[in-house]
VMD Tcl script that draws the C-alpha trace (Angstrom):
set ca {
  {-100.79 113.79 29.77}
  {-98.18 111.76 27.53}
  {-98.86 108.78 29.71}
  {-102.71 108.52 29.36}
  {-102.77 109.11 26.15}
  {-100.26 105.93 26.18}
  {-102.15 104.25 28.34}
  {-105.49 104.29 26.27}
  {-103.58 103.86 23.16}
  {-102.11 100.70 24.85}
  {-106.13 99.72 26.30}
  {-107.52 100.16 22.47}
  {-104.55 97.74 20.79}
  {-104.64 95.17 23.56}
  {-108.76 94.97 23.36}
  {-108.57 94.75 19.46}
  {-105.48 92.34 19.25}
  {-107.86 89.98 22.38}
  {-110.64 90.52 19.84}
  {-109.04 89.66 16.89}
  {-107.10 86.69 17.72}
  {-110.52 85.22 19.43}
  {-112.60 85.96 16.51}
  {-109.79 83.98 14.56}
  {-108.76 81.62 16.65}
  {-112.17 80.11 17.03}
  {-113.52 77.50 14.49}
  {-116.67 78.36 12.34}
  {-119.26 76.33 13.75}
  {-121.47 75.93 17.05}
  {-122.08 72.40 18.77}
  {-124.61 71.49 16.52}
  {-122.75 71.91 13.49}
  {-124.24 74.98 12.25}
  {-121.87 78.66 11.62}
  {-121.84 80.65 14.86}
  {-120.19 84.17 13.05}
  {-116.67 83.43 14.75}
  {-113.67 82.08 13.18}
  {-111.53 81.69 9.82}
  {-114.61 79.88 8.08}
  {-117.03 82.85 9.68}
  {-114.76 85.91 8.15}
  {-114.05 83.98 4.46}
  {-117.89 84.11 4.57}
  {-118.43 87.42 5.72}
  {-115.24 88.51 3.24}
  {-116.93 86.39 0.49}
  {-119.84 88.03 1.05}
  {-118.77 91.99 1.37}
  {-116.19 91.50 -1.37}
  {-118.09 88.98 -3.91}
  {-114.91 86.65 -3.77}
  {-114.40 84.06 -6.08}
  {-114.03 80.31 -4.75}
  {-110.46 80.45 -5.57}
  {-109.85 83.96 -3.86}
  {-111.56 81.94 -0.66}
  {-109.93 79.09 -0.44}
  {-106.77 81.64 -0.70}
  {-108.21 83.40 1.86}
  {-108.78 80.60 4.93}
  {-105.70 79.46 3.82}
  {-104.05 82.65 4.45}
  {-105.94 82.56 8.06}
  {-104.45 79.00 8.40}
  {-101.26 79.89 7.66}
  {-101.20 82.79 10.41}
  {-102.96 80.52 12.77}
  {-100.12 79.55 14.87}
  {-98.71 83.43 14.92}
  {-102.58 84.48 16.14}
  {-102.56 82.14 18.98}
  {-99.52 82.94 19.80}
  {-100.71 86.86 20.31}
  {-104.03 86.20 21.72}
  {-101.82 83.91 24.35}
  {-99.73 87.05 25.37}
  {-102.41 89.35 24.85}
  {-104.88 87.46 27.12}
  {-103.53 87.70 30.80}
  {-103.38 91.92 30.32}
  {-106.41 92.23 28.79}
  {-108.19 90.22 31.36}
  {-106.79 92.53 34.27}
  {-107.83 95.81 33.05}
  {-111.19 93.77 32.21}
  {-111.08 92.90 35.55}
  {-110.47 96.56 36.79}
  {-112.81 97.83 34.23}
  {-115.76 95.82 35.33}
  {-115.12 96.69 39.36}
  {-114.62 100.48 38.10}
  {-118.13 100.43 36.22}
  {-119.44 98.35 39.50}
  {-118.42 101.23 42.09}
  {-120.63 103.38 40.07}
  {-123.97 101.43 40.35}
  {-126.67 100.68 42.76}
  {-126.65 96.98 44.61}
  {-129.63 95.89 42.39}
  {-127.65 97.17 39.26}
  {-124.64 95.51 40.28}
  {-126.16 92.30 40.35}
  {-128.32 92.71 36.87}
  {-124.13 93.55 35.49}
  {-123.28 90.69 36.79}
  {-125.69 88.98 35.13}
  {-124.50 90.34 32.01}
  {-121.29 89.97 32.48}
  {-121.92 86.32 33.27}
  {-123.99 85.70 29.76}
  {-120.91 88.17 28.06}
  {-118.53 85.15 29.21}
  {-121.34 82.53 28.35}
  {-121.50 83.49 25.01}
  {-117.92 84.47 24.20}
  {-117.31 80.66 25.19}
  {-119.55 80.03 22.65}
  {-121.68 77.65 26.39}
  {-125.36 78.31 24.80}
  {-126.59 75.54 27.06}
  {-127.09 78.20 30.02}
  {-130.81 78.52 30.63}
  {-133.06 81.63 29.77}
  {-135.14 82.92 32.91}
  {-139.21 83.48 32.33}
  {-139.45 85.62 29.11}
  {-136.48 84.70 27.39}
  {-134.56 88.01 28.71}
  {-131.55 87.85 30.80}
}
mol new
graphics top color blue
foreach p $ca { graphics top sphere $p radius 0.5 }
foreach p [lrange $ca 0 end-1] q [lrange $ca 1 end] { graphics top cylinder $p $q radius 0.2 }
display resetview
């Protein structure tokens, strides 16, 4: 029992540590310039906003993020690798459970999951605008 408890415990830091270090790791804006929600300059917003900062505690702020930068990417590099295998293992668990035609609308998902997390918004939209 020790050992699954373990285990999840181990699955819930190593998907918030991915998460975290991608969400910071990433810069602020999209290809066309504009804020996409990810990145330093996305959470001093999102801070600013939720905590009224003043533009000195901001500019504290990103440079706090800047200043942890390398350490981040340093985590989200080890981090990566395991979190992509139980991903991996995840995603063929959840597939065992599901009907052919399910397995291919997941993979779908999946696909536009990756697309997005990329931050690739050139991929197309089918008829309707629904994936």
């Amino acid at each position: 029992m020790g050992s699954k408890v373990s285990a999840i415990a181990l699955l819930a830091v190593v998907f918030l540590a991915g998460g975290a270090a991608g969400w910071l790791v990433r810069d602020g804006t999209g290809h066309d310039g504009r804020p996409r929600g990810r990145g330093p300059d996305a959470m001093v917003a999102y801070l600013g906003r939720e905590l009224n900062l003043t533009p000195a505690q901001s500019d504290s702020v990103r440079a706090i993020f800047a200043r942890h930068r390398a350490e981040i990417e340093a985590l989200g590099a080890q981090v990566r690798p395991r979190f992509d295998s139980i991903k991996t293992v995840v995603r063929a668990e959840i597939d065992a459970q599901l009907t052919p035609e399910q397995r291919a609308k997941h993979q779908r998902l999946v696909e536009d999951a990756e697309h997005r997390r990329r931050g690739d918004s050139t991929k197309a939209k089918p008829e309707g605008g629904r994936n």
